[in-house]
C-alpha positions in Angstrom: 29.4 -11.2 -25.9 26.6 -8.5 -24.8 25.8 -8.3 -21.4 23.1 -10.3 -20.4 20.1 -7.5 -18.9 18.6 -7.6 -15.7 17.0 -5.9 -12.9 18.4 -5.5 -9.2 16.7 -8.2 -6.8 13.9 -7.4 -5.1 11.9 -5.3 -7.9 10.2 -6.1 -10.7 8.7 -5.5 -14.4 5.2 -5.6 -15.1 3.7 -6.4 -18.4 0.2 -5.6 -20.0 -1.5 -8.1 -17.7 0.2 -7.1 -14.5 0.1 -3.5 -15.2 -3.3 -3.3 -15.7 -4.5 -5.5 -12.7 -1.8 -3.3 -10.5 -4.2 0.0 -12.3 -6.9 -1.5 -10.8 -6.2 -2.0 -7.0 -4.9 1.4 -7.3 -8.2 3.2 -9.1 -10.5 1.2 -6.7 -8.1 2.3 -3.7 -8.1 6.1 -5.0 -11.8 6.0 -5.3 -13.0 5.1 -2.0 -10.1 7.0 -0.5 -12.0 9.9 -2.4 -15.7 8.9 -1.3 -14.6 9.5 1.9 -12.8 12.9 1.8 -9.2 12.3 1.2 -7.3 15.1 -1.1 -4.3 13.9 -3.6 -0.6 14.9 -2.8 2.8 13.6 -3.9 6.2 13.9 -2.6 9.8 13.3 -4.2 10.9 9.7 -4.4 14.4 10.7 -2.6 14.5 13.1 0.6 16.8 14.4 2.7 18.5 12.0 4.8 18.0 14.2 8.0 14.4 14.1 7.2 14.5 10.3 7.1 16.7 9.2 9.5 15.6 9.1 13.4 12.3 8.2 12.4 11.7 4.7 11.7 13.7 3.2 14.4 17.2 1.4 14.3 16.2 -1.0 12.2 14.4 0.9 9.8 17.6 3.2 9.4 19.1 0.6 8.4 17.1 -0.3 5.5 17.2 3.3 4.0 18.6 3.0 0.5 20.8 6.0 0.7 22.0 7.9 -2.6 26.0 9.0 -3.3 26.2 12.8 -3.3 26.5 14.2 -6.8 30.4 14.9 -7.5 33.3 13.6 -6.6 32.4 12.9 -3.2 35.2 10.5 -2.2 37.6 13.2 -2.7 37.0 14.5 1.1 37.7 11.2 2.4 40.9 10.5 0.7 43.2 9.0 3.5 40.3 8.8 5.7 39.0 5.3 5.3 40.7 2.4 6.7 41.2 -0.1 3.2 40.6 -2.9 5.1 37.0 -3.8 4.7 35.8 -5.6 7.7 37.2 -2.4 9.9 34.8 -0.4 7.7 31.7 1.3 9.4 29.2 1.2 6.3 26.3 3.5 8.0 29.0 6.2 9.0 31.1 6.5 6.1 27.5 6.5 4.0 26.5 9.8 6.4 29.4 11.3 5.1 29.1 11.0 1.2 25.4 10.9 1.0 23.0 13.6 2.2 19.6 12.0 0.6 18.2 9.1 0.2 14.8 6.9 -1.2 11.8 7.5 1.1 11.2 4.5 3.4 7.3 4.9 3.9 5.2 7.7 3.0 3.9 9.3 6.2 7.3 10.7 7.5 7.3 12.2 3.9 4.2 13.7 4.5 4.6 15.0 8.0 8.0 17.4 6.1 5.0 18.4 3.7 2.5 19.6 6.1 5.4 21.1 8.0 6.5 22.8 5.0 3.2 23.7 3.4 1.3 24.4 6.4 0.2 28.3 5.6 -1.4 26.6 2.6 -3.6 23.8 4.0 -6.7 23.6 6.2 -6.6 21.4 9.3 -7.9 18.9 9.8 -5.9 18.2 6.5 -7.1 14.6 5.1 -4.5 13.5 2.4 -4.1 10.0 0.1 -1.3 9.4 -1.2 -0.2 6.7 -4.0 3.5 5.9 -4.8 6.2 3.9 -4.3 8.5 3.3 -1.7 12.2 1.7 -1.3 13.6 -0.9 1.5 17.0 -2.4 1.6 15.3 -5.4 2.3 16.7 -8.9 1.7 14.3 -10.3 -0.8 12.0 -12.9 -0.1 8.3 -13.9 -1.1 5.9 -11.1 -0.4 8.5 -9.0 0.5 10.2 -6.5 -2.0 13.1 -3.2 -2.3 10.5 -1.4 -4.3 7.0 -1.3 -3.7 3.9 1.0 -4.1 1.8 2.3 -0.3 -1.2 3.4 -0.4 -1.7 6.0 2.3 -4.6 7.7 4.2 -4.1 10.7 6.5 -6.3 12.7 8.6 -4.0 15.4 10.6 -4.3 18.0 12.9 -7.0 16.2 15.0 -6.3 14.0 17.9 -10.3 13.0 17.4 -10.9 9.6 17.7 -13.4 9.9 14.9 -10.4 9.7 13.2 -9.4 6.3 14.0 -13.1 5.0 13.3 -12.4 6.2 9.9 -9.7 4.3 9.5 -11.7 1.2 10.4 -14.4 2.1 7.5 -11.6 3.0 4.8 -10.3 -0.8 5.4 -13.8 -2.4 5.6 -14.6 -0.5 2.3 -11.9 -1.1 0.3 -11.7 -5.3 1.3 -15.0 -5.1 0.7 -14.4 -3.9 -3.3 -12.3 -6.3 -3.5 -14.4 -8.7 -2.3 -11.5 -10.2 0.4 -12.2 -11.2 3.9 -9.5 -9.6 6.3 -9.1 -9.6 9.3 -8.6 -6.3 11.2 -6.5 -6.5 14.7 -6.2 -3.2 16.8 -4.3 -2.4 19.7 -3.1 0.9 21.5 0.6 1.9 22.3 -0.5 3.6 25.1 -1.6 0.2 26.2 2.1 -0.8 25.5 3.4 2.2 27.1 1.9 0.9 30.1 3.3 -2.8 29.9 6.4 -1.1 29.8 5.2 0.7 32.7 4.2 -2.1 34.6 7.2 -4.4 33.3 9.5 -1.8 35.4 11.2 -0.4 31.7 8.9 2.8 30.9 12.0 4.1 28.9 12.7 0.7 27.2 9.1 0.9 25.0 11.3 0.6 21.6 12.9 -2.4 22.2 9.8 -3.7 23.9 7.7 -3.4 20.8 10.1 -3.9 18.1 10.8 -7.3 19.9 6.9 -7.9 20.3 6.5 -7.2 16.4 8.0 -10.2 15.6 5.8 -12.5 18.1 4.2 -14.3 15.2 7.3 -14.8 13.3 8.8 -16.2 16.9 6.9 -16.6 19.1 7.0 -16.1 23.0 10.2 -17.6 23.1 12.2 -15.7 20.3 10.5 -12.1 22.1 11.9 -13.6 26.0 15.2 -14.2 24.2 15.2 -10.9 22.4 14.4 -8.9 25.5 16.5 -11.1 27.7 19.3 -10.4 25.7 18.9 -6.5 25.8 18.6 -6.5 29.5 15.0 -7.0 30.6 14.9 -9.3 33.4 13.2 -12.2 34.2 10.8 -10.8 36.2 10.1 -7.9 33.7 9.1 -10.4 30.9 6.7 -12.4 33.5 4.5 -9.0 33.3 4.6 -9.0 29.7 4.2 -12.9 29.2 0.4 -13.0 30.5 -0.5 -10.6 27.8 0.7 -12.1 24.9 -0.9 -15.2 25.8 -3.7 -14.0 27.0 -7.0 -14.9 25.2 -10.9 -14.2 25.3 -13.3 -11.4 23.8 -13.0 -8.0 23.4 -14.4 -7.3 26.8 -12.4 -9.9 28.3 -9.4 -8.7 27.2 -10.3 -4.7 28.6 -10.9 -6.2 32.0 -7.8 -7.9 32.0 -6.2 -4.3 30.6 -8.1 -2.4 33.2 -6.9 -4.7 35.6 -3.3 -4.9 35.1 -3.4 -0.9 34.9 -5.3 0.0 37.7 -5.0 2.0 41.1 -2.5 4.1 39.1 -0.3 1.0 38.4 0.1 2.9 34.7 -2.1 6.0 34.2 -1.2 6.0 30.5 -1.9 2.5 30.2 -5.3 3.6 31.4 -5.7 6.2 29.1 -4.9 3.8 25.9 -7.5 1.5 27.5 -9.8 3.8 27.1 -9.5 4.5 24.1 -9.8 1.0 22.8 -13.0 0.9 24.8 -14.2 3.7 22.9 -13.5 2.5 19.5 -14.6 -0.6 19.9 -18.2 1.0 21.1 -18.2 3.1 17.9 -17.6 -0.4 15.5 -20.3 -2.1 18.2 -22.7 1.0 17.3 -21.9 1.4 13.5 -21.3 -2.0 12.5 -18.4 -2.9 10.4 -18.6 -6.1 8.0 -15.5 -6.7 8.5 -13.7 -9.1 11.7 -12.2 -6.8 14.1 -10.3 -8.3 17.1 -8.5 -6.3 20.2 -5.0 -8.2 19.3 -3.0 -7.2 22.7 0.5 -8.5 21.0 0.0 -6.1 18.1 2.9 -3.9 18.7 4.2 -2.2 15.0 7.5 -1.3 15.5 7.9 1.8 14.0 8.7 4.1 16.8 6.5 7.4 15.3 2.7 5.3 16.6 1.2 6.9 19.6 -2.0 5.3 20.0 -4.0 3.1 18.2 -2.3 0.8 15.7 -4.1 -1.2 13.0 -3.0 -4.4 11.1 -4.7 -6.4 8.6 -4.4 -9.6 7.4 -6.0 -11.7 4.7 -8.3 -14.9 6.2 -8.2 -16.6 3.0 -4.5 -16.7 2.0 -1.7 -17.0 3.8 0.6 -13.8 3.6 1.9 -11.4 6.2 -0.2 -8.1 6.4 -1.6 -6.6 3.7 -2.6 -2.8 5.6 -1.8 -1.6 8.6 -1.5 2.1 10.7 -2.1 3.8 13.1 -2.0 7.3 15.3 0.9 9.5 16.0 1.0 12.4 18.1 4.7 13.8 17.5 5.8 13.1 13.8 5.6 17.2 12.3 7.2 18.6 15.7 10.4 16.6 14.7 10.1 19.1 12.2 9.2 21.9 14.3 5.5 21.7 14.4 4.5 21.2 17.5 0.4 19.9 18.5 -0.7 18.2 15.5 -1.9 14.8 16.1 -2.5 12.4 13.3 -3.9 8.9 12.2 -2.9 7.1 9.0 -3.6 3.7 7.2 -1.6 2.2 4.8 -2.7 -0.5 2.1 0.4 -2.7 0.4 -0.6 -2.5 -2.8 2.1 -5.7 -4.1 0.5 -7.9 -1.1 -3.3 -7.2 -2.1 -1.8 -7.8 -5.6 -0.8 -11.8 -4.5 -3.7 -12.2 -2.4 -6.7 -11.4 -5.5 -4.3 -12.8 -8.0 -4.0 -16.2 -5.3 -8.0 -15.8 -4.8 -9.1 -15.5 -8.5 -10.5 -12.6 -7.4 -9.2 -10.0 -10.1 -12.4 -8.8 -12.8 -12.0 -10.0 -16.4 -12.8 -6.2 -17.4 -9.6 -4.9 -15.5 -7.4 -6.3 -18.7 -6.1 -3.4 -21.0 -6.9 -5.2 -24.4 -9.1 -2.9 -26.4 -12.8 -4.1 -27.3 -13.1 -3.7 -31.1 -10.3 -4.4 -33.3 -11.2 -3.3 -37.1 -9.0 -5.7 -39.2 -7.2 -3.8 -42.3 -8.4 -4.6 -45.7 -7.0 -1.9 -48.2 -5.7 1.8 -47.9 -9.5 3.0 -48.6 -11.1 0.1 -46.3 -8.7 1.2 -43.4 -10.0 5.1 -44.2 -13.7 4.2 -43.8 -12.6 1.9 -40.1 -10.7 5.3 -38.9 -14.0 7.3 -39.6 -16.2 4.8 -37.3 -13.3 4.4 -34.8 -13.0 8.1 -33.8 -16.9 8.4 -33.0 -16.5 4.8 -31.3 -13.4 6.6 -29.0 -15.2 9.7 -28.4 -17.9 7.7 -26.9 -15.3 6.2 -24.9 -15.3 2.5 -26.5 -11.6 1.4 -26.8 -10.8 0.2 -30.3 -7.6 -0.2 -33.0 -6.9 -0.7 -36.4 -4.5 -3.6 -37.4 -1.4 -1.2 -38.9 -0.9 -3.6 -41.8 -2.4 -5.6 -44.9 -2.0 -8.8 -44.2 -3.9 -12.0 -44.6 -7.1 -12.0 -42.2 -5.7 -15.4 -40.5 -3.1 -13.0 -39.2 -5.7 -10.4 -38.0 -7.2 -13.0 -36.2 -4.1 -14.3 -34.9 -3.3 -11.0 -33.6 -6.5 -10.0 -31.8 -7.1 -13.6 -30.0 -3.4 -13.3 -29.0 -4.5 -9.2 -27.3 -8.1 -11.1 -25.5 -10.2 -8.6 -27.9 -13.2 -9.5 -27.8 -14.5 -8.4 -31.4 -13.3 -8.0 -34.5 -14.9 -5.9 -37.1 -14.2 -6.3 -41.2 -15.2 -3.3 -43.6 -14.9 -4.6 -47.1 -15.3 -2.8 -50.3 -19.0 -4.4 -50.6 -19.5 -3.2 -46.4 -18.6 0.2 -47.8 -20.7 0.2 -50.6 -23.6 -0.8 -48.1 -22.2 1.2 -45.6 -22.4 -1.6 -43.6 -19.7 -3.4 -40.9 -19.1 -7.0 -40.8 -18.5 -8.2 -37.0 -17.6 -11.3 -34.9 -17.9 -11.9 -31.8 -14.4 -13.5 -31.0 -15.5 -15.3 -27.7 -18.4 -17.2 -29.3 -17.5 -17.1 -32.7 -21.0 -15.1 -34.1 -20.5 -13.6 -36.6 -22.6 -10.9 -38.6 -23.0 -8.3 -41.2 -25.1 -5.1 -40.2 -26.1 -1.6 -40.7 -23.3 0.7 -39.8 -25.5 3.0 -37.6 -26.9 -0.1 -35.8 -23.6 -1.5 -35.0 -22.7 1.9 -33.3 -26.3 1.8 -31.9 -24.5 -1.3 -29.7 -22.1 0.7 -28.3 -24.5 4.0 -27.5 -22.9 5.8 -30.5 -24.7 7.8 -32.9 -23.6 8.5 -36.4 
């Protein structure tokens, strides 16, 4: 009996329909990425593990699909491993028989290429980037092993210009799409602080990582997280007010400024500033967009220096469909020291759901051709071909149905594709030189002048 075909869990096929919506969020992404600057780069799918690894926290490392060496590679370990499974250590005996694997995101992928290629670029370098990305995820709703990012990068600025741009890029793209997000900042040197304040300053990883899950939850899942890697009680009743606290913008500074001051945390003071100042630039610009200074934003990747961004959809419930931030240190991992950069990331598969869930995808994104020109005879189909090449070279999609067959057929076929008209060249349209078309949505049909009929379509004969 054959084998029954399937995919691994957690990615997908996409058909005509799907593909074609997915071509859109990407073109409309790529072209406002463009408007405002951004240059095109791409990077392998796999890496080097020692590029990967280290950069994306414990958890994150974790989730790395990792790829067998080429070879025989178990040959090495004969004798080594212990058979019994549960004394097997699956991360250490994968360091030794693999030495690449899938990129995880795209920025640490980018901050080896501007390492790499950095006698060839000029800084500030502002780079987009579309492709996919792999996470040994477990599979859920929303959440996928394979999956297309969207990235943004301004590097080799610490300007905070930078991050203002950031905030444009994500009011300009929702905007396209014509989705209402809602945009939550916050500053790791503001958490840097906490952790300042909270008496940890060397404990900021598991602080955040722990915070990042606050709205899965809540306060209580983050106190029992903490608690349970050694943060006391009276550490977490420092951090407690924060997550709790709310108000306005302005409200929450002053409660910032006062947790941080008379040097209480002069980094924490530093991030607060910062916030203040971005905040001024949206006040002063305008953004159409809803911003809001979320103080329990945390991202718990451990590369984000400053400011961190996170967006979410007000109209359907899913978890965040962009989000970034700025990182200070990323290229001198790779040996390239002072070059400060800010990034945004759009989740291409989450917008996906969320215009899908909205009706919000155009009728024009579909890949179905306009005109199809039904076959009536070998010297019928030769007289089509000649109109279809000056239809394509004007750049109007149309096809020829490859085979005589009844018309009921042709028409089968084309409402089946969502064309939208059919055209019929008979002997006697020939003899006219004339075209026969229907509309296929209303049902109009007409018989017409060859050179008017490409007259509709800007065409000339």
């Amino acid at each position: 009996m054959a084998h029954k075909p399937s995919i691994p869990k957690g990615t997908r096929d996409f058909n005509p329909v799907e593909a074609s919506r997915r071509n859109y969020i990407f073109d409309t992404i790529r072209t406002v990425f463009k408007e405002f600057g951004y240059a095109p780069i791409e990077t392998p799918a796999m890496e080097n593990l020692s590029t990967l690894l280290g950069k994306y926290g414990e958890e994150g490392d974790r989730l790395l699909f990792k790829i067998l060496n080429s070879g025989d590679s178990f040959v090495p370990l004969a004798g080594q491993v212990d058979p019994d499974p549960a004394n097997i250590d699956s991360n250490a005996l994968s360091l030794k028989i693999c030495e690449k694997g899938l990129r995880y995101d795209l920025t640490v992928p980018f901050a080896r290429f501007v390492v790499q290629h950095q006698n060839e670029l000029t800084f500030p370098f502002k780079r987009y980037q579309i492709q996919p990305v792999w996470r040994a995820d477990r599979p859920q709703k929303g959440r996928y092993r394979e999956f297309f990012q969207c990235d943004a990068d301004v590097i080799g600025s610490d300007s905070l210009y930078n991050e203002f741009d950031m905030v444009q890029l994500v009011e300009a793209v929702f905007n396209r799409f014509d989705i209402r997000v809602l945009l939550k900042i916050n500053n790791r040197k503001v958490l840097a602080g906490i952790a300042q304040v909270m008496g940890y300053p060397d404990r900021l990883t598991d602080i955040t990582v722990a915070m990042d899950k606050f709205d899965k939850t809540g306060l209580e899942g983050v106190k029992q997280e903490l608690l349970e890697k050694g943060i006391t009680p009276e550490g977490l009743s420092c951090l407690e007010p924060l997550l709790l606290f709310k108000g306005i913008t302005t409200s929450k500074i002053a409660f910032l400024t006062r947790l941080f001051e008379d040097g209480a945390s002069e980094i924490g003071m530093k991030g607060v500033e910062e916030i203040k100042w971005l905040f001024s630039m949206i006040e002063c610009v305008g953004v159409g967009q809803s911003v809001e200074l979320d103080l329990s934003l945390a991202r718990g990747l451990n590369y984000y220096t400053g400011a961190i961004f996170e967006v979410k959809a007000l109209d359907f419930s899913i978890g965040s469909i962009c989000g970034g931030g700025r990182y200070d240190d990323l290229t001198g991992i790779f040996g390239l020291k002072n070059m400060s950069g800010v990034g945004i990331s759009f989740g291409a598969d989450r917008i996906y759901d969320v215009l899908l869930g909205l009706d919000k995808f155009p009728e024009k994104v579909m890949n179905a051709p306009r005109i199809v020109f039904f076959n009536m005879g070998r010297e019928e189909a030769a007289y089509a071909l000649g109109c279809m090449k000056l239809l394509r070279a004007s750049g109007v999609s149309c096809e020829l149905y490859p085979e005589e067959v009844k018309l009921k057929k042709q028409f089968d076929y084309a409402a089946r594709r969502g064309i939208q008209k059919a055209v019929i060249i008979g002997k006697q349209e020939m003899k006219n030189n004339q075209v026969t078309w229907k509309n296929l949505l209303t049902g109009d049909q007409q018989t017409v002048e060859l050179q008017d009929f490409l007259n509709m379509f800007g065409v000339s004969a």
